[in-house]
C-alpha positions in Angstrom: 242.9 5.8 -182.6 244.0 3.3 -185.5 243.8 -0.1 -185.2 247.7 -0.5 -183.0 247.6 -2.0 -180.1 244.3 -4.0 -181.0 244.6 -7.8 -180.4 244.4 -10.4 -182.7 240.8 -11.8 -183.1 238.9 -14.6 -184.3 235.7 -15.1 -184.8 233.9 -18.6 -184.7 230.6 -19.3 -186.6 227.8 -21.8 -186.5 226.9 -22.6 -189.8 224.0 -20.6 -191.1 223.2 -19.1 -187.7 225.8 -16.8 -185.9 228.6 -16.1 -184.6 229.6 -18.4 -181.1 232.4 -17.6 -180.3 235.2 -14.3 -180.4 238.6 -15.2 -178.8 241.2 -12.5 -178.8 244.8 -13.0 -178.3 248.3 -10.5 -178.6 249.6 -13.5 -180.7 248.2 -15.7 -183.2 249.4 -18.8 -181.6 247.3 -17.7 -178.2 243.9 -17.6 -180.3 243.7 -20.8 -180.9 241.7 -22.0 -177.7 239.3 -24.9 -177.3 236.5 -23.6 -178.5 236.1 -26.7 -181.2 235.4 -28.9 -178.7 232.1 -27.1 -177.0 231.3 -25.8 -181.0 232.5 -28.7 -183.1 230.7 -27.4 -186.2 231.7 -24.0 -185.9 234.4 -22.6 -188.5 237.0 -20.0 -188.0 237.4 -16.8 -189.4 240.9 -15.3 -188.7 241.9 -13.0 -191.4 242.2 -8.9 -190.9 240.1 -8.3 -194.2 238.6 -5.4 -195.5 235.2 -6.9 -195.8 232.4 -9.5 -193.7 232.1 -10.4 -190.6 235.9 -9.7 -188.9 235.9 -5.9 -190.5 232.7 -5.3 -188.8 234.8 -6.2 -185.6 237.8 -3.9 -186.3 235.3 -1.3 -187.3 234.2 -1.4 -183.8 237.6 -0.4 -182.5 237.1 2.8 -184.6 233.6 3.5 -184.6 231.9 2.6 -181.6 229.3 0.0 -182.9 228.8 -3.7 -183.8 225.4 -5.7 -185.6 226.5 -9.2 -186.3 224.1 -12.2 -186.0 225.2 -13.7 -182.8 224.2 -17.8 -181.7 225.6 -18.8 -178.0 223.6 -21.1 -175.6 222.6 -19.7 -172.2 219.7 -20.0 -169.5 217.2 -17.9 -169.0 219.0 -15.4 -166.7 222.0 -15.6 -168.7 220.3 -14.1 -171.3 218.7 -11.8 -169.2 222.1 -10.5 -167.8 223.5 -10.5 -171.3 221.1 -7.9 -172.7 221.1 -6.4 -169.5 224.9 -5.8 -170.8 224.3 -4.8 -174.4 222.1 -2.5 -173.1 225.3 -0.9 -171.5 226.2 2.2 -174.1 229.5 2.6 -175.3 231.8 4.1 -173.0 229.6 3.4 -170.0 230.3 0.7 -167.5 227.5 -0.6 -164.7 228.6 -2.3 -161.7 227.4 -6.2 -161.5 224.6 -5.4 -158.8 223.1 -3.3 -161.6 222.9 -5.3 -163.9 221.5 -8.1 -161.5 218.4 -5.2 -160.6 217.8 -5.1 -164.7 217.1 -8.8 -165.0 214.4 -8.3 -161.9 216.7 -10.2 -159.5 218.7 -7.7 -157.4 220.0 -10.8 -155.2 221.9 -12.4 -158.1 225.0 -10.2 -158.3 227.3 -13.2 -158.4 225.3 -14.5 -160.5 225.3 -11.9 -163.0 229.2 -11.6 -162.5 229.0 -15.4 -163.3 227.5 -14.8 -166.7 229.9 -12.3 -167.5 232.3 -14.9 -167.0 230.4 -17.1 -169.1 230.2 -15.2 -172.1 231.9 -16.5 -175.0 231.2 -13.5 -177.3 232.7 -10.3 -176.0 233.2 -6.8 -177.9 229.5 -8.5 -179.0 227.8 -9.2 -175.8 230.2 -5.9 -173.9 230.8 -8.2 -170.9 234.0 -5.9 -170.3 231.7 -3.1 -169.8 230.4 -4.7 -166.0 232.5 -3.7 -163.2 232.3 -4.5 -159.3 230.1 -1.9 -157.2 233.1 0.1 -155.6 234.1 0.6 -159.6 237.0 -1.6 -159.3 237.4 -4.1 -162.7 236.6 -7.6 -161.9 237.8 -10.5 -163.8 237.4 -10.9 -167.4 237.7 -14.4 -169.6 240.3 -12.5 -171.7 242.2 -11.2 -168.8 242.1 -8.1 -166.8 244.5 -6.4 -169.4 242.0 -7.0 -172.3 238.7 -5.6 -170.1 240.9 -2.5 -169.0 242.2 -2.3 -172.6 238.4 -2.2 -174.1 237.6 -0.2 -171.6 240.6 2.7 -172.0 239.6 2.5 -175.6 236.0 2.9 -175.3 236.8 6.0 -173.0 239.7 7.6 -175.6 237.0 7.1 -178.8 234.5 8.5 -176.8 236.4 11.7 -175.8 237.6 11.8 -179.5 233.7 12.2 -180.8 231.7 13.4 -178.0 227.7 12.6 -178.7 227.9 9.5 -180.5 
């Protein structure tokens, strides 16, 4: 697939303990969000290097997997619903009700939609991979066009190397 067409990333760190934050932009301008003010001490990493941390991410784009220390604040559900969601193999999606059964609360769909929502770590916590129960794409912090971008992706890599 190559690496056109991917949007621009960033990557936010907490000192010492993981990774907080992924925006993801078309432009460079459009990654800088506010994510300083809810992670003052975090640092950005912006550069498309061959190496670390942001390769890992553009690796992920061509080979289908991600392992990067990751350190974002949630309740109890949240968390729940999150590995609920990187559960979710690559390629797959699972409608929010779903998800919501995995946690051992099938009455919180909107709640686990809501998590989604709150995720501030996606391609590393697959939020885009959770979809509405009549398969529909819901909403997405990065935008409709990013989740069915992932998405598409996901689908095209998969077709390209069936059995990964």
């Amino acid at each position: 697939m190559g690496l056109e067409g991917v949007p621009q990333v960033t990557l936010w760190w907490k000192i010492r303990t993981g990774i907080c934050a992924v925006s993801m932009a078309d432009s460079e301008k459009d990654l800088e969000i506010p994510i300083l003010r809810e992670y003052p001490a975090s640092n950005p990493v912006r550069e498309r290097g061959s190496s670390g941390s942001l390769k890992a991410v553009f690796d992920y784009f061509e080979t289908h997997w991600i392992n990067l220390p990751v350190d974002v604040d949630g309740m109890e559900f949240r968390r729940k619903v999150w590995e609920a969601i990187s559960a979710i193999p690559y390629g797959k999606m699972r409608p929010y009700n779903q998800i919501a059964d995995s946690t051992g609360n099938s009455n919180s769909c909107r709640p686990a939609a809501n998590a989604c929502g709150s995720d501030q770590v996606p391609l590393l916590i697959p939020c885009h991979r959770a979809i509405r129960k009549d398969g529909s794409l819901a909403g997405y912090g990065l935008g409709k066009e990013k989740k069915r971008f992932l998405l598409e992706m996901e689908e095209e890599l998969c077709r390209e190397s069936p059995g990964d």
